[in-house]
matplotlib code that plots the C-alpha trace (Angstrom):
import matplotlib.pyplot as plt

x = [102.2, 100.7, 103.6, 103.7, 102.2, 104.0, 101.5, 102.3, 100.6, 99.0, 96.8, 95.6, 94.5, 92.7, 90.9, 90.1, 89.0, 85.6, 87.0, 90.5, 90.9, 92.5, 89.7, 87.8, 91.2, 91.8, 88.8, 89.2, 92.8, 91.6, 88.5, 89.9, 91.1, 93.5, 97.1, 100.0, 100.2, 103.4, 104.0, 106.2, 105.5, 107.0, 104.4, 101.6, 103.2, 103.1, 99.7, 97.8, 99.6, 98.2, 94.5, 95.0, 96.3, 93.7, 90.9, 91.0, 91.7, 88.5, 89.5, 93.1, 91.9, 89.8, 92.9, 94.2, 90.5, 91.6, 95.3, 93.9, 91.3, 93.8, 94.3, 97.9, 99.1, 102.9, 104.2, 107.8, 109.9, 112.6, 115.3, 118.3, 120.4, 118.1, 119.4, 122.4, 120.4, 118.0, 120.8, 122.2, 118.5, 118.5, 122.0, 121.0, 118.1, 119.2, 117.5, 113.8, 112.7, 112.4, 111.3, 112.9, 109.8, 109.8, 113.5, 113.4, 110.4, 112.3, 115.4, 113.0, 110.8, 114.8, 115.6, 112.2, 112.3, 108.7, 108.6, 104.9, 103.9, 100.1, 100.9, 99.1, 103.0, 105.9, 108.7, 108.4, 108.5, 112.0, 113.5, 112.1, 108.7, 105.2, 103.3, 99.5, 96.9, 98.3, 96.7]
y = [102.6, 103.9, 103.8, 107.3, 106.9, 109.2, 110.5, 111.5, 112.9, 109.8, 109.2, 112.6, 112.9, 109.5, 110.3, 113.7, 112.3, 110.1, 109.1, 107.9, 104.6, 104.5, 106.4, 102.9, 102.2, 105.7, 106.6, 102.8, 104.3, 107.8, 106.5, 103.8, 104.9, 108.2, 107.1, 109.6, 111.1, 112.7, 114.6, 117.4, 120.7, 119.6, 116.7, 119.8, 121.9, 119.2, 117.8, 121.5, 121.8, 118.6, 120.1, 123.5, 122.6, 119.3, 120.5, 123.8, 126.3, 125.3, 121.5, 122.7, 124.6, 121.5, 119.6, 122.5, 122.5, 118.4, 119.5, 121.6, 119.6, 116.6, 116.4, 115.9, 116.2, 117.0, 118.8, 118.1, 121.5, 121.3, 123.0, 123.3, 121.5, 118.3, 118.8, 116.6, 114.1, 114.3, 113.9, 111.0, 108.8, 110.2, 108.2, 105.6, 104.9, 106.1, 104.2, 104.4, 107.5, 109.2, 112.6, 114.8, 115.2, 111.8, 111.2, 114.1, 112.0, 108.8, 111.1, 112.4, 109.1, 107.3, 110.5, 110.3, 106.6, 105.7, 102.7, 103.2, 105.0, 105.9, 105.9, 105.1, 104.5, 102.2, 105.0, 105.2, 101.7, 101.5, 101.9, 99.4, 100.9, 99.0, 100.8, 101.3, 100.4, 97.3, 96.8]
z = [117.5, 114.1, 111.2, 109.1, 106.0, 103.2, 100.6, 96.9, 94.4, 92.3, 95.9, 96.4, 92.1, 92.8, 95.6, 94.2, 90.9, 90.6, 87.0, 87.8, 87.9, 91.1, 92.8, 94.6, 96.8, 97.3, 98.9, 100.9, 102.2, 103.2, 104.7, 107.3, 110.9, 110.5, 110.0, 110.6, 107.0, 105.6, 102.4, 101.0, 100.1, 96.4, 96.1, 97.4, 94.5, 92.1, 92.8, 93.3, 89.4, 88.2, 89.8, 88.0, 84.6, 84.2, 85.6, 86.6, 89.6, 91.7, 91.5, 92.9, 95.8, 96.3, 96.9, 98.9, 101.2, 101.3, 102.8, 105.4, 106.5, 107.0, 110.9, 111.9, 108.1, 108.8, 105.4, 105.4, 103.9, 101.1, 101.7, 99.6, 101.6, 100.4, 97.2, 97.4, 98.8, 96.6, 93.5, 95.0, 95.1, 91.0, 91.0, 93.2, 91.0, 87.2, 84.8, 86.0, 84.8, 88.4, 88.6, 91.3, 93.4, 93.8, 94.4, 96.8, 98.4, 98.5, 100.4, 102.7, 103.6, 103.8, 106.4, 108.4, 108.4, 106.1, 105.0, 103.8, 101.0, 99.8, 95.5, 92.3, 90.5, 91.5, 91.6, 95.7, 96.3, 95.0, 98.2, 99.3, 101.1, 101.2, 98.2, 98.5, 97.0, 95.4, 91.9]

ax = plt.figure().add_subplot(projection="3d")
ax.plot(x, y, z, "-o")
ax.set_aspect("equal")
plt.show()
């Protein structure tokens, strides 16, 4: 059985971007046999904002082009009833400067049972999941 892989935002700019310095092991990750990917509509909303305010609306809808061309993406939905969840992983983890997308993805990986994460920053590994690419 494949394990779910849970993507966030750092490992879609790498990929995306020839320049970042993460962009070698992204391409290594996405190019290997298709795991089952997982993301959130928050980390789409927060990456396709990185795209547009850095380097413009056609790079954006690149990463959007990138989305829909990803067979068996599953896009997990926020609801507000994630909310609460996602206030107690800001509890949980106060102190490390977490933003809310990513505590709402660390609620949602704990819910869906991910304990793999595609990342270019520590802050989803602090649950305890397998970060990718190491440095």
């Amino acid at each position: 059985m494949i394990a779910p892989i849970y993507l966030d935002t750092g490992i879609f700019v790498a990929f995306l971007n020839k320049r970042d310095r993460w962009h070698v092991q992204a391409s290594a990750l996405f190019n290997q046999p298709k795991p089952k990917w997982h993301t959130s509509l928050l980390v789409v909303s927060e990456t396709y904002s990185w795209f547009l305010h850095r380097m413009g609306e056609e790079a954006a809808r690149g990463f959007l082009l990138l989305l829909n061309n990803m067979e068996g993406l599953v896009l997990f939905e926020v609801a507000a009833t994630h909310h609460q969840g996602t206030l107690k992983v800001l509890d949980r983890f106060r102190g490390t400067k977490l933003t809310y997308v990513d505590a709402a993805s660390l609620y949602l990986m704990e819910q869906h049972k991910i304990h793999q994460v595609w990342a270019t920053d520590h802050h989803l590994g602090l649950a305890g999941a397998a970060v990718l690419p190491r440095s």
